[in-house]
C-alpha positions in Angstrom: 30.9 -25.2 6.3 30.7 -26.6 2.8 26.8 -25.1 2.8 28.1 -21.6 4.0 30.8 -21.4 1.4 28.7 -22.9 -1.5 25.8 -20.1 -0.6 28.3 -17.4 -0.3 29.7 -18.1 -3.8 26.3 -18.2 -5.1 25.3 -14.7 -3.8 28.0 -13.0 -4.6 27.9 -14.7 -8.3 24.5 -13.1 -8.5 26.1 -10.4 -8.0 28.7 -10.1 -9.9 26.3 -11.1 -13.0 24.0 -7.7 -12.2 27.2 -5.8 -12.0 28.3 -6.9 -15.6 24.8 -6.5 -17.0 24.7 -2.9 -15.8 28.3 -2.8 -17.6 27.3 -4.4 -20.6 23.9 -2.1 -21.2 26.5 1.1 -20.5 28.6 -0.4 -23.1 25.9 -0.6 -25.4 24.4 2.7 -24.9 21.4 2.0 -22.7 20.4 4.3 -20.2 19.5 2.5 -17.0 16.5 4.3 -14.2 15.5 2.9 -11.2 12.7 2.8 -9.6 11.2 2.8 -5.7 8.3 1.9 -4.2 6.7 4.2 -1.8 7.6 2.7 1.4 11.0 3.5 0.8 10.8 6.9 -0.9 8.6 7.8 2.7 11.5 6.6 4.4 14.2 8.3 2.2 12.3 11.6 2.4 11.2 10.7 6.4 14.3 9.8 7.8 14.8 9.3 11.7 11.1 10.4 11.5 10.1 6.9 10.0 11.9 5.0 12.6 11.2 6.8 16.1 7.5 6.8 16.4 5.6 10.1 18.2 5.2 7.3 21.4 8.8 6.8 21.8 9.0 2.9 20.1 11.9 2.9 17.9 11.6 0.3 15.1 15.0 -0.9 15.6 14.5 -4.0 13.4 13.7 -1.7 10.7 16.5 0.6 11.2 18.9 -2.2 11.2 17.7 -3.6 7.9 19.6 -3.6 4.5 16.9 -1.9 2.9 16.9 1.0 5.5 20.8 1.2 4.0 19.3 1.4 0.7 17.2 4.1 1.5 19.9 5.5 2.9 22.3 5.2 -0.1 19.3 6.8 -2.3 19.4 9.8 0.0 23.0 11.0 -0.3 22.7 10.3 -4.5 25.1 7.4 -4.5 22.7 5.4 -6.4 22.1 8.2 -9.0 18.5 9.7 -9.4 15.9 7.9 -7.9 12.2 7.5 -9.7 8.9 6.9 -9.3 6.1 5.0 -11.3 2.6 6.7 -11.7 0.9 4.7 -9.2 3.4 5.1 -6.9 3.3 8.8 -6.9 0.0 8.4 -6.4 0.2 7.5 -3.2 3.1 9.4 -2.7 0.5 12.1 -2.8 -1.8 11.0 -0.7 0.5 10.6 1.9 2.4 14.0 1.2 -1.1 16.1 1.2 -1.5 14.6 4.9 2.1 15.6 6.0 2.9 12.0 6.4 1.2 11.4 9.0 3.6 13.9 11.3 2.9 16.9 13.3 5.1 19.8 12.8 8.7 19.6 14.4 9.7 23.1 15.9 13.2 22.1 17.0 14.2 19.0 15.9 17.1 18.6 18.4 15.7 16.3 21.0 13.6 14.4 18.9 17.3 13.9 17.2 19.0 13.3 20.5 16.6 10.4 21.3 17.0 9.0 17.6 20.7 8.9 18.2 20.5 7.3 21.3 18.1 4.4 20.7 20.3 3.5 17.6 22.7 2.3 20.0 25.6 4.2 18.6 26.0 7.2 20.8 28.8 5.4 23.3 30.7 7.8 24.8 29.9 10.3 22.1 26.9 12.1 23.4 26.5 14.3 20.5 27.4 14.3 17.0 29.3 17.7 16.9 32.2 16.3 18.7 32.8 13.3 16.2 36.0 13.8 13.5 39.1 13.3 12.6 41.4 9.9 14.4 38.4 9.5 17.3 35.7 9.0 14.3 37.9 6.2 13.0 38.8 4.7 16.3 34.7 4.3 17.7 33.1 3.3 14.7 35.9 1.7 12.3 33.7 -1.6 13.7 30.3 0.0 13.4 30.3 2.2 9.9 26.9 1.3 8.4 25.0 1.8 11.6 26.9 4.9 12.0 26.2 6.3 8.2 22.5 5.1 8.7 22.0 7.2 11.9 23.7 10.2 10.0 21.7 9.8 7.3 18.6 9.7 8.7 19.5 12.9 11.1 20.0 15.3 7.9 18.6 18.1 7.4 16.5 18.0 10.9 12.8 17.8 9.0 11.3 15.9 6.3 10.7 19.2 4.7 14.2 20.2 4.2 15.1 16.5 3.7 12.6 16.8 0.6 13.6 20.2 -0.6 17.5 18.7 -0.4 16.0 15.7 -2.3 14.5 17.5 -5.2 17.3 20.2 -5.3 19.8 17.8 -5.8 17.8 15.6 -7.9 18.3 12.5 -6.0 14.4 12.0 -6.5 12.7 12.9 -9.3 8.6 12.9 -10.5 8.8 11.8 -14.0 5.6 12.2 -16.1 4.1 9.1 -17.2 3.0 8.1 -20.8 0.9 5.4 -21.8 -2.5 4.2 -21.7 -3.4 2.7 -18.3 -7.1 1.7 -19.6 -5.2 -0.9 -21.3 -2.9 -1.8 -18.0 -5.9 -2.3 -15.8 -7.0 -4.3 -19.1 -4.0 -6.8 -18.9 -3.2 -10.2 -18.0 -0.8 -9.1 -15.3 -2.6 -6.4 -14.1 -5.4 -8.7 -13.2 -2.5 -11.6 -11.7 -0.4 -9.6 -9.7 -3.5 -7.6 -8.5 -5.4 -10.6 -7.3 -2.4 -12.2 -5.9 -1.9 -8.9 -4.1 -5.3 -8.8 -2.8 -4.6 -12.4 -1.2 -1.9 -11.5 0.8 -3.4 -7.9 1.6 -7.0 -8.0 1.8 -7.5 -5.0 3.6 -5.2 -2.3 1.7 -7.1 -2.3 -1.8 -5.6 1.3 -3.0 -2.0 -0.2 -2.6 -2.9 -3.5 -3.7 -4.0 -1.5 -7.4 -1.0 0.4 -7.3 1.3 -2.1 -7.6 -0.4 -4.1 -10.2 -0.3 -1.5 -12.2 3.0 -1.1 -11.8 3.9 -3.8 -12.1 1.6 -4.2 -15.6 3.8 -0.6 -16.4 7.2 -2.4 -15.7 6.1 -5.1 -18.3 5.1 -2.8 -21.1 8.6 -1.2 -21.0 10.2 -4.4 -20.9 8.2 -5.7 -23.8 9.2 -2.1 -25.9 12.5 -2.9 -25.2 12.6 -6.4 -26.8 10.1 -4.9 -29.6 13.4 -2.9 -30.2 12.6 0.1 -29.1 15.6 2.3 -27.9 14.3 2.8 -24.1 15.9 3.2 -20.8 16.3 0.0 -19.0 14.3 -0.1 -15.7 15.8 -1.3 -12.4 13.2 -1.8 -9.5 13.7 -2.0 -5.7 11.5 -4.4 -4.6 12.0 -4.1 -1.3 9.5 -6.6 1.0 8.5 -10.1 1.1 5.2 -9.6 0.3 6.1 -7.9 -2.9 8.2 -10.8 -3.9 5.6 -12.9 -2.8 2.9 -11.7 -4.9 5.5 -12.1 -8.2 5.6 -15.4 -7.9 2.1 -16.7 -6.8 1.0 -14.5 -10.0 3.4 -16.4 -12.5 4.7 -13.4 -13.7 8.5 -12.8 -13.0 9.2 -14.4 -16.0 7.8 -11.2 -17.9 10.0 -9.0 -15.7 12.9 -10.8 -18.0 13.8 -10.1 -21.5 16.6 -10.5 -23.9 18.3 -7.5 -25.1 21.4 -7.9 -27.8 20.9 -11.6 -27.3 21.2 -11.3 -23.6 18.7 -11.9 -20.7 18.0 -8.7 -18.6 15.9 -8.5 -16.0 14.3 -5.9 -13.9 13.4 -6.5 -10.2 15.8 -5.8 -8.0 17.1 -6.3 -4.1 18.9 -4.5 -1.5 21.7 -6.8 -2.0 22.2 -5.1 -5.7 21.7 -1.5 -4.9 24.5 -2.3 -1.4 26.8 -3.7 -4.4 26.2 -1.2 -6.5 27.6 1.7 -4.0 30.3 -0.7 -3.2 31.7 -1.0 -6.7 31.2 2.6 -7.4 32.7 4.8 -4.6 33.2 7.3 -7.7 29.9 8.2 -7.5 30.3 10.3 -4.2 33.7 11.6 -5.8 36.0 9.5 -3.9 39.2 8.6 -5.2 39.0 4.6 -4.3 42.1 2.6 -5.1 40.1 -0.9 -3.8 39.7 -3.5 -6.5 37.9 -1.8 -9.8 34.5 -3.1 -10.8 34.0 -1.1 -13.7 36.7 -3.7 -16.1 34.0 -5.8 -17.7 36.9 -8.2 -18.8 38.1 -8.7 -15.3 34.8 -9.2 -14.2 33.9 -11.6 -16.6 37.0 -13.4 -16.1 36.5 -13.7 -12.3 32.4 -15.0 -12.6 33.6 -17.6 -14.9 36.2 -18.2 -12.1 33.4 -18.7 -9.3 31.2 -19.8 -11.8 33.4 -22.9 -12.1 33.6 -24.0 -8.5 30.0 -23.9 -8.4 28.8 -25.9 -11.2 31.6 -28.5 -9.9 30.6 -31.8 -8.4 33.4 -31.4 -5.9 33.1 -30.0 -2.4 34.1 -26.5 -2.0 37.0 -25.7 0.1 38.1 -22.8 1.6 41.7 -23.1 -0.1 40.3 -23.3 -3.4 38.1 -20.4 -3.1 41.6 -18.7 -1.6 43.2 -19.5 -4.4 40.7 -17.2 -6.9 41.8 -13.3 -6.4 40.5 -10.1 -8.2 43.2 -7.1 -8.6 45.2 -8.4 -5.8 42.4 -8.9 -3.4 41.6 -12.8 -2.3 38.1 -13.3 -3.4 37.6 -14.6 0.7 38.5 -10.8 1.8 36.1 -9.6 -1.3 33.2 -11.3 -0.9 33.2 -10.8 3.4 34.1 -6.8 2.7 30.8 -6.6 0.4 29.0 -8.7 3.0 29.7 -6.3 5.9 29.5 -3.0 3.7 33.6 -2.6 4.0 33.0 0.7 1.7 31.6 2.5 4.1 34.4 1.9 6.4 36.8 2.1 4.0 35.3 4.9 1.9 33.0 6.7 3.7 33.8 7.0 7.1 37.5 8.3 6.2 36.7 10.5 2.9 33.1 12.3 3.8 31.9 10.6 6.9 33.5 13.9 9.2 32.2 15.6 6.9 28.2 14.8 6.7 28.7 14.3 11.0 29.6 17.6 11.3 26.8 19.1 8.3 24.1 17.3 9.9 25.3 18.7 13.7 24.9 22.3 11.9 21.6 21.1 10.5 19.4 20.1 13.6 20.7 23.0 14.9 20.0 25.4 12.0 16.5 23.8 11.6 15.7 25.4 15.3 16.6 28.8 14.4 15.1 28.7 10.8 11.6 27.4 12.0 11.1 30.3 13.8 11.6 32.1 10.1 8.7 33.3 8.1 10.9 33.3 5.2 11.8 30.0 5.3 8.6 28.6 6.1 6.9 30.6 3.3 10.2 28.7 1.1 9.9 25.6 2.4 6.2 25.9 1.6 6.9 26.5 -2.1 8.9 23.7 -2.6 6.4 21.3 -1.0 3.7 22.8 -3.3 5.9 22.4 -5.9 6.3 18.8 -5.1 2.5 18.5 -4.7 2.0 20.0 -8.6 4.7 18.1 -10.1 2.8 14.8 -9.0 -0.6 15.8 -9.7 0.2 16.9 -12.8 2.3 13.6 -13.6 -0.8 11.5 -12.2 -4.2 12.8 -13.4 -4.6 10.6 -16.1 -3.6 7.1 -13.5 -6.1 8.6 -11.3 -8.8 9.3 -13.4 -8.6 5.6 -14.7 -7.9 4.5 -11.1 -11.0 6.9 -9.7 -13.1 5.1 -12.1 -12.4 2.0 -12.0 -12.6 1.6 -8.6 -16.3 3.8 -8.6 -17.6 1.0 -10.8 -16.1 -1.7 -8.3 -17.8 0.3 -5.5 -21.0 0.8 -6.9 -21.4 -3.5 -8.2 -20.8 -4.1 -5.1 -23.6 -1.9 -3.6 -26.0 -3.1 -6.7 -25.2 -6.4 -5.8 -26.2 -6.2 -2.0 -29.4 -4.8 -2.3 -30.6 -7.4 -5.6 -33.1 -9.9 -4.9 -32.1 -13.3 -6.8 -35.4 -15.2 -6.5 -36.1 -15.4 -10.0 -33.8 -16.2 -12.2 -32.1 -13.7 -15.0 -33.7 -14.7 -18.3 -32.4 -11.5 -19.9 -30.3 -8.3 -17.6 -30.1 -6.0 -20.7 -34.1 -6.7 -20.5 -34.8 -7.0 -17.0 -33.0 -4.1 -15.9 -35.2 -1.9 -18.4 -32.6 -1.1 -21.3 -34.9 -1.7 -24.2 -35.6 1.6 -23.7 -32.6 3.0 -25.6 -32.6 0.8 -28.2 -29.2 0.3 -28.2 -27.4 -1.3 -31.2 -28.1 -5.0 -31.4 -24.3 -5.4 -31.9 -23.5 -4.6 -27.9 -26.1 -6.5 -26.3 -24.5 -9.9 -26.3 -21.4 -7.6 -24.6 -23.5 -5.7 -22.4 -25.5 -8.9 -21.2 -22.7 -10.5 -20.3 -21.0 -7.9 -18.3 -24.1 -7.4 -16.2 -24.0 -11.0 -15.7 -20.8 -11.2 -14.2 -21.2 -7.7 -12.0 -24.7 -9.1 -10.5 -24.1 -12.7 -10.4 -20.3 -13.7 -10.7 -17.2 -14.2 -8.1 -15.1 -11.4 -7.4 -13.1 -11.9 -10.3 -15.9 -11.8 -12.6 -16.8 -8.3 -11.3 -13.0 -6.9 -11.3 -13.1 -8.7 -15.3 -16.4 -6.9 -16.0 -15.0 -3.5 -14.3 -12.1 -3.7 -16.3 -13.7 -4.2 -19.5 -16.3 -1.6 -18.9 -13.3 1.1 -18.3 -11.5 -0.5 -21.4 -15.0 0.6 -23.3 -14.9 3.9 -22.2 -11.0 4.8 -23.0 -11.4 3.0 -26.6 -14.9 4.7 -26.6 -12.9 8.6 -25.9 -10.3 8.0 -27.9 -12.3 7.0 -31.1 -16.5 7.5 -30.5 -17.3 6.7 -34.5 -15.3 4.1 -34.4 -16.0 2.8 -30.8 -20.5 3.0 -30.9 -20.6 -0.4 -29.1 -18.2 0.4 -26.2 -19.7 3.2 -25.7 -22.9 1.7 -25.8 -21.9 -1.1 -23.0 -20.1 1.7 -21.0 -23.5 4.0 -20.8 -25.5 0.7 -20.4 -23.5 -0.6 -17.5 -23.4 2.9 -15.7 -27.1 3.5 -16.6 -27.4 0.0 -14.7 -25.3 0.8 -11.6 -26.8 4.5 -11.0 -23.7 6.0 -12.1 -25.6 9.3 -13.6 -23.0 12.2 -13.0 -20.2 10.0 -14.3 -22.2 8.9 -17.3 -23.1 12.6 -17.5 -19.8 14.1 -17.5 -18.0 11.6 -19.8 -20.9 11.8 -22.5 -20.7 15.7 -22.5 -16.8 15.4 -23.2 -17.7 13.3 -26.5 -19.1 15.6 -28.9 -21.2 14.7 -31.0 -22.0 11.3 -29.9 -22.3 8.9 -32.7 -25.8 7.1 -32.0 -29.1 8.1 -31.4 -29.2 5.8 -28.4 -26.1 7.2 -27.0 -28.6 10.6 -26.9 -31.0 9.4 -25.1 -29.2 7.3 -22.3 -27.3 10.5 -21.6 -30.3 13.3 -21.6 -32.2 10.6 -19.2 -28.7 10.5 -17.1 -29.1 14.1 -17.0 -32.6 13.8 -16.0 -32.1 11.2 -13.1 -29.2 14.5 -12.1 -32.8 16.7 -11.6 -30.3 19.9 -11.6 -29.8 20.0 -15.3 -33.6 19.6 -16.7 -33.0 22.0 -19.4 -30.1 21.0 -20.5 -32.1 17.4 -20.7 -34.9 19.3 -22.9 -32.5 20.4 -25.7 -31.6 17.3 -25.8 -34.8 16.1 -26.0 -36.2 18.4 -28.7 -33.5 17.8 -30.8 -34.3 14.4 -31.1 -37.8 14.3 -31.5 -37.4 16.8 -34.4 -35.1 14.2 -36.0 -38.0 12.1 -35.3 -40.7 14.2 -36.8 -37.8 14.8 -40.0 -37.7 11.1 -40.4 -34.2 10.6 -40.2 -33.3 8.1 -42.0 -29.8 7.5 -40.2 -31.9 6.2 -37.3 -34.6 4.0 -36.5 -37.7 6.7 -36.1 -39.7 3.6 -34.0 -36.6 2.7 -31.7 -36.4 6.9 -31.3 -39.9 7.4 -30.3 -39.8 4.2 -27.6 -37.0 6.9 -26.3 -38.3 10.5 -26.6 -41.6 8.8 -24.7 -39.9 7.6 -21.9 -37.7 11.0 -21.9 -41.1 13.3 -22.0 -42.4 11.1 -19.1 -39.5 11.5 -16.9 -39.0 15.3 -18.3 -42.8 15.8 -17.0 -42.1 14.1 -13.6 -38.9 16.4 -13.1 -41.0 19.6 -14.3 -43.6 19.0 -11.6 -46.1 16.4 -12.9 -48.0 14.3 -9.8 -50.4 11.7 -10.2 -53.7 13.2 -9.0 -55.8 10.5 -8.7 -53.4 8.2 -6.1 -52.8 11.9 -4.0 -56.0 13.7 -3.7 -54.7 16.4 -2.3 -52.5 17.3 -5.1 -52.9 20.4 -6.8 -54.2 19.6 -10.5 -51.4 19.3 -13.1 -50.7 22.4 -15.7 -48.6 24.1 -18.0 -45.7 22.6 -19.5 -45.8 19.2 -17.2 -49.0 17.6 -18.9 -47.9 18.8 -22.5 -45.1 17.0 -22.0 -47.3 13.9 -20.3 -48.8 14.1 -23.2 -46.2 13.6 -25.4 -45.0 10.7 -23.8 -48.0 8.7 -24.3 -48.1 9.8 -28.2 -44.6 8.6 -28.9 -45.2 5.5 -26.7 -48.4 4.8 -28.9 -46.5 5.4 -32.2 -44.4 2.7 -31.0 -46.1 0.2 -30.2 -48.1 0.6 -33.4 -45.4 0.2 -35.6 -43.5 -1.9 -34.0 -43.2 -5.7 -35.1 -44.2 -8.2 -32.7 -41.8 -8.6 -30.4 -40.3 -7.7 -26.9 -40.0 -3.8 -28.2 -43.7 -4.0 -29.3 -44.9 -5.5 -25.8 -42.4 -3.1 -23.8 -44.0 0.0 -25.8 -47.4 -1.4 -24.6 -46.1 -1.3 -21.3 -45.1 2.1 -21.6 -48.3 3.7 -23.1 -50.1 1.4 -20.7 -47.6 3.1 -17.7 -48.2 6.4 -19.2 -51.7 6.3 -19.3 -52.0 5.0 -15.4 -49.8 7.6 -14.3 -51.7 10.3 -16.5 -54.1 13.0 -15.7 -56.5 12.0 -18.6 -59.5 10.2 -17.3 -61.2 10.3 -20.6 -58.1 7.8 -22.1 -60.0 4.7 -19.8 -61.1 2.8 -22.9 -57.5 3.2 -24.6 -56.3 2.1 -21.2 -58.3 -0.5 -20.4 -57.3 -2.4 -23.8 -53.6 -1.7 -23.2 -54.2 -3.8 -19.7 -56.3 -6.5 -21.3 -53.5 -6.8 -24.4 -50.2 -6.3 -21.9 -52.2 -9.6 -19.3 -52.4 -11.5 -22.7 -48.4 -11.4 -23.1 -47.9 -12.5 -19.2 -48.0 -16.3 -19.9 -44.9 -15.5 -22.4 -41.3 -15.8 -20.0 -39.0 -13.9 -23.4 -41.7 -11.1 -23.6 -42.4 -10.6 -19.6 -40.5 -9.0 -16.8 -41.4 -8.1 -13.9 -42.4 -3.8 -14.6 -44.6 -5.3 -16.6 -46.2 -6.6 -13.1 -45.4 -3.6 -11.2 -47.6 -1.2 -14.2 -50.9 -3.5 -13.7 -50.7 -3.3 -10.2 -50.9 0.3 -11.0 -53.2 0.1 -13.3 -55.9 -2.1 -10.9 -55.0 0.5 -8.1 -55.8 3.2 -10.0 -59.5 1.2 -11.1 -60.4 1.1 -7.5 -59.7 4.6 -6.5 -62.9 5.4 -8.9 -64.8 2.1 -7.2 -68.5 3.1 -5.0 -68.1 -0.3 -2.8 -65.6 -1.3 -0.2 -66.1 -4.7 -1.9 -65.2 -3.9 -5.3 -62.7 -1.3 -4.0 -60.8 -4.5 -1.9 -61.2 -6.9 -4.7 -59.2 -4.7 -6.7 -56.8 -3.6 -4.6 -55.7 -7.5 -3.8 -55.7 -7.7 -7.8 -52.8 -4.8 -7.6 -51.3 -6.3 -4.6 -51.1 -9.6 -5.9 -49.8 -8.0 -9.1 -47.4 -6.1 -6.9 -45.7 -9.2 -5.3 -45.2 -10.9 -8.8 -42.8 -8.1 -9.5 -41.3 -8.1 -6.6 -40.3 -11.4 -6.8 -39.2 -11.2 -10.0 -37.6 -7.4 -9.4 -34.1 -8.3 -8.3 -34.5 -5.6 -5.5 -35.9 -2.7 -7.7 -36.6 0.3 -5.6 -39.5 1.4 -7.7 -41.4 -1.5 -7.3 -40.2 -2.5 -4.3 -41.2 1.4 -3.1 -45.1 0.5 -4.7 -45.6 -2.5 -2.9 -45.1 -1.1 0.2 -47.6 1.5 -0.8 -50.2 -1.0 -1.6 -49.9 -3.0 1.9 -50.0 0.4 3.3 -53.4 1.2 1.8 -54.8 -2.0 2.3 -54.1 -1.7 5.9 -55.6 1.9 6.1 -58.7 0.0 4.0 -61.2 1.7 2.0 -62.8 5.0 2.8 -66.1 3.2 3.3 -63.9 1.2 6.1 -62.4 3.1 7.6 -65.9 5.8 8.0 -67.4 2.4 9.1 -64.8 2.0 11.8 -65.0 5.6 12.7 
C-alpha cells in the first residue's frame, strides 16, 4: 500500500509541476504550441475509422488507451490548437494524398453502428439518438471517458468532414516552417536520435528521418529560447514507447530541457499532461466549473510543496497523512483519484455538453448519408482537402527537397557500393575514380577523398556522416557559391562519383555563374552523360575553350585544356563518333564528330606538354594516348605508339597508376592487332590486351567501362582471328 501511495504522490506531483510551469510561462508572457506526431493527428482526423478496421477487428486496446483520449481532447479543441512540425506534415501528406488508406464511405451509419457496438458501450441504448437528459447520467455516470471517446470518434460520420471541422475550427493547424534543415540533418542529434530510431525500426526509414529531424527542430527552438530569443514555448506529445525509447538510448532528452527566467522547462510531453491539462481547464470548452481552481499559481505552489514534503520524507506514507493535505476544500485522496479516472468528464462533460455532442453526432452520421449523395458537397468537401493538401506542400518543399536528397545520395552509395570490386586496395578515390579530370581546387581534395572513403568503404554510419556532409556542401554551397568553391566542389565530385547527373545538372544550373572553372566542366560533362542536352553541353564547352585560347589568367589554362579534351571527346561520342577500326561495319566518321575528336586529342596533347611531371602529366598521357586509340586517324601511329611506350614506363609507379591507365593499353594492343596479317601475331596481341584488360579489372573497383571491355576481349578471343575462324570454316 505504502508503494501505491508513494507512486501516486509522485505522479500527480509531476503533474502539478507541468501545471505550474504552463502558469508560470503565461505569467511571463510566453506563448506556449503544442505539437503532435502523425499517428495521432491520423487518428484525430480518422476517428472510429482508425479503430474498426475494413475486416471487422476492432483495436480495442487502442481505443481504450489514454492517448486515444488525447486524441480525442485535440478533436473537440479542449487542448487549444494543435500543430504540426515539417516532417511530420510530410508524412501527413503522404498519407492524405492516398486517402489514408480508406475507401470511400457512402453512408457512414453502419460502419457507425458496428463502431458503437464493439466499444462496449451501447447497453441497452442501441442508438445514440435516444441518449439525453437524467437516462445519459444514470448509464454512463460510471463509464464517461469510454463514452466521450466513442462520441468523439463518431463525429462528423467521415474523415473528410472530420478534417474540414478540424481546420474550420482551427483545432489543427499547418504552420510554415523556417529554418535551415541542411544544417538539422547536419547535427549531432539528428544523427543520435536518427540512428537510435533506425535500431528500434529498421524497416520504416522515411519515419525514422522524420522524427530525427524533429526532434533536431524541437532542439533548435529550445536552444533560441535560452539564447534569449522571445519564442513560443513548444509542448510535444510524444505518444509511444518507441519514441521514448529512442530519447534515451540517443542521450538526448537532456537537450529537450532548458532554463528559461532561471527555471528549467522542458518539452516532451505525455498523455498524462494533456488528460491534466483538460481537467484543470474545463473553461476551455466554456463550462462554468466550480471544482477546485488550477489556475492560482500560489495555491498550487503551496499544495506541491505540501506533497512535495511527504515525498522527500524518510517516513512511510500513510493514508491519513495524505488525508490530511486538501486543495480548495477538496481532500487531495478525492483529487488525485478524480484526475486518475478522468472525473471531468463526468463531472463536466457528460452533464454540460455531453447531450449535446450525442445528439450532434446522431444528426451527423445521418446527415453524412444524405450529403454524400450531393454534388455540391462533394465538390466542397473536395476544396477543403485540396486546400489541406496545398497548405502542406507549400509549408514542406524546402524539408523535402533536403529530405529527397539526402536520402537519393543514401540510395545511390548504397547501389555504388554493391556493384564495387575491393580487390585492390584505394591508394587514392579522388584519383581512382577519374576526377583529375576537372582539376578541382587542391583545397577540396583532402574533403572529397575522404567522403568517398567513407561512402565506398565505411559502416553505415560513415555513409549517413558522408551523406550528410555532402547535403551540408550543397546548402552552404546555394546559399553563398563565391564564398562556398570547395563545397561545391565536393558536392559535384561526390555526385559526379555516384552517377547523380540530373541532380548535379539541375542544382549547378540554379547557381549562376558558378565560381570555378572546374565547377564548368564537371557540370557541362553532367550534362553530357544526360545525352538530351548536348547543345546546351557545347556552349558550355566553347565558352571555355575560348577562355582557354584568351589565356585567362583567373584559371589554370593547362588544368582547363585536361578538361575541354575530355569534354570534346565525350561531345564527339554523344554527336555520333564510332570507333571504326574495332566495328568494321561502321559507317566512316564525318562532320562535326571528328572535328570535335580532333580537338580532344589537341587539348589532351597541350596538356601533357606543359604539364609538370606529375600524376596530371601521366593522366594527360593517358588521355591523348585514349584519344588517339579511339580515333579515326591512322596516320597518328607514330605519336601513338610513343604515348604507349611512355604511359608502360609509368606502370611500375603505384601514386602515378590506376587502373584506366590498364584498361587504355589494352585498347591500344587491341587496336595493333586489328591491322596484324598473322593469326600468330594477331593472338599474341590480343592476350597482351587481355592481360592488360584483367589488370584493370582488378584494380577497377567494379567499373562498367572496363569491366564492359574485358568482356569484349574474351569475346573476341573466343571468336579467334579471321584467319581462325576461315581455317575452321
Amino acid at each position: 500500500m505504502t508503494i501505491n501511495l508513494q507512486e501516486s504522490l509522485s505522479w500527480f506531483l509531476r503533474t502539478v509541476d507541468l501545471q505550474i510551469e504552463d502558469l508560470r510561462l503565461e505569467q511571463a508572457g510566453y506563448e506556449t504550441v503544442t505539437y503532435f506526431d502523425v499517428p495521432d493527428v491520423r487518428r484525430t482526423i480518422l476517428g472510429m475509422y482508425a479503430l474498426l478496421m475494413p475486416d471487422g477487428t476492432f483495436k480495442r486496446g487502442l481505443f481504450e488507451d489514454d492517448v486515444v483520449l488525447v486524441d480525442c481532447l485535440a478533436g473537440t479543441g479542449w487542448l487549444g490548437t494543435i500543430r504540426m512540425l515539417a516532417p511530420h506534415q510530410s508524412e501527413l501528406l503522404t498519407l492524405l494524398n492516398l486517402d489514408f488508406g480508406i475507401s470511400s464511405v457512402s453512408d457512414p451509419q453502419p460502419f457507425a453502428h458496428r463502431f458503437w457496438e464493439l466499444t462496449g458501450l451501447a447497453g441497452s441504448a442501441r442508438s445514440l439518438g435516444g441518449l439525453h437528459g437524467e437516462e445519459l447520467l444514470r448509464l454512463y455516470a460510471n463509464s464517461a471517458p469510454g463514452l466521450f471517446k466513442a462520441v468523439q470518434c463518431m463525429r462528423g460520420g467521415t474523415w473528410q468532414r472530420r478534417l474540414s471541422v478540424l481546420r474550420r475550427d482551427e483545432h489543427l493547424r499547418f504552420d510554415p516552417e523556417s529554418g535551415l534543415f541542411d544544417e538539422l540533418a547536419a547535427s549531432l542529434v539528428f544523427r543520435e536520435v536518427h540512428r537510435a530510431f533506425q535500431k528500434l525500426r529498421p524497416a520504416r526509414h522515411a519515419s525514422n528521418f522524420a522524427d530525427g529531424m524533429a526532434v533536431a527542430s524541437l532542439v533548435k527552438r529550445i536552444r533560441e529560447l535560452e539564447s534569449g530569443e522571445r519564442k513560443p514555448v513548444p509542448r510535444f506529445f510524444a505518444s509511444t514507447k518507441t519514441f521514448h525509447i529512442a530519447l534515451a538510448r540517443s542521450g538526448v532528452s537532456g537537450e529537450l530541457t532548458c532554463r528559461l527566467d532561471g527555471r528549467l522547462i522542458s518539452v516532451v510531453r505525455t498523455a498524462d499532461y494533456f488528460i491534466a491539462k483538460a481537467a484543470f481547464s474545463p473553461s476551455k470548452k466554456g463550462v462554468n466549473d466550480s471544482r477546485p481552481g488550477y489556475d492560482n499559481i500560489e495555491a498550487l505552489h503551496e499544495l506541491r510543496d505540501q506533497i512535495a514534503s511527504l515525498v522527500a520524507s524518510n517516513h512511510p506514507i500513510s493514508e491519513a497523512a495524505i488525508a490530511k493535505i486538501a486543495f480548495s476544500g477538496t481532500p487531495l485522496p478525492q483529487i488525485i483519484e478524480d484526475l486518475r479516472t478522468f472525473s471531468f468528464l463526468r463531472e463536466v462533460w457528460l452533464p454540460f455538453t455531453g447531450s449535446t455532442e450525442i445528439s450532434r453526432t446522431a444528426e451527423e452520421l445521418t446527415e453524412a448519408a444524405r450529403l454524400a449523395a450531393s454534388d455540391d458537397f462533394k465538390n466542397e468537401i473536395s476544396l477543403v482537402i485540396d486546400r489541406a493538401r496545398k497548405a502542406l506542400e507549400d509549408n514542406i518543399q524546402e524539408y523535402r527537397r533536403v529530405a529527397s536528397l539526402l536520402g537519393s545520395l543514401q540510395r545511390h552509395a548504397d547501389s555504388v557500393r554493391s556493384r564495387i570490386k575491393t580487390t585492390a586496395p584505394n591508394l587514392d578515390l579522388y584519383r581512382d575514380c577519374g576526377l583529375l579530370r576537372f582539376a578541382l581546387p587542391d583545397t577540396a581534395i583532402t574533403k572529397i577523398n575522404a567522403v568517398l572513403s567513407a561512402l565506398f568503404e565505411g559502416g553505415p554510419e560513415h555513409v549517413e556522416d558522408a551523406c550528410v556532409l555532402v547535403l551540408n556542401s550543397i546548402e552552404t554551397g546555394r546559399r553563398k557559391p563565391a564564398e562556398a568553391i570547395d563545397e561545391l566542389a565536393v558536392f559535384g565530385a561526390v555526385l559526379w562519383v555516384l552517377k547523380m547527373h540530373r541532380l548535379l545538372v539541375e542544382t549547378f544550373h540554379s547557381i549562376n555563374p558558378l565560381p570555378h572553372f572546374s565547377l564548368k566542366l564537371i557540370h557541362a560533362a553532367a550534362i553530357i552523360e544526360r545525352s538530351h542536352f548536348v547543345d546546351e553541353a557545347e556552349q558550355v564547352v566553347c565558352e571555355l575553350e575560348q577562355a582557354l585560347i584568351k589565356g585567362d589568367r583567373t584559371v589554370s589554362d593547362v588544368d582547363l585544356a585536361v578538361g575541354v579534351a575530355y569534354l570534346y571527346f565525350h561531345l564527339s561520342m554523344a554527336k555520333g563518333f564510332r570507333v571504326t577500326w574495332r566495328d568494321s561495319d561502321t559507317a566512316p566518321n564525318a562532320g562535326v564528330c571528328i572535328d570535335y575528336m580532333q580537338k580532344a586529342i589537341l587539348y589532351a596533347r597541350i596538356a601533357y606538354d606543359q604539364l609538370p611531371v606529375g600524376d596530371k602529366r601521366v593522366y594527360a598521357l593517358n588521355q591523348l594516348l585514349y584519344y588517339l586509340v579511339e580515333g579515326d586517324d591512322s596516320e597518328a601511329k607514330s605519336e601513338m605508339d610513343e604515348a604507349a611506350r611512355r604511359l608502360i614506363g609509368f606502370k611500375g609507379r603505384p601514386s602515378f597508376w590506376q587502373a584506366r591507365y590498364d584498361d587504355t593499353l589494352a585498347r591500344y594492343f587491341h587496336r595493333q592487332a586489328t591491322s596484324e596479317t598473322t593469326a600468330e601475331k594477331w593472338r599474341a596481341l590480343m592476350t597482351t590486351a587481355l592481360n592488360y584488360a584483367e589488370e584493370a579489372s582488378s584494380r577497377g573497383h567494379g567499373d562498367e567501362e572496363i569491366e564492359s571491355y574485358l568482356g569484349l576481349l574474351k569475346i573476341e578471343l573466343a571468336r579467334g582471328s579471321s584467319w581462325e575462324r576461315t581455317r575452321r570454316n
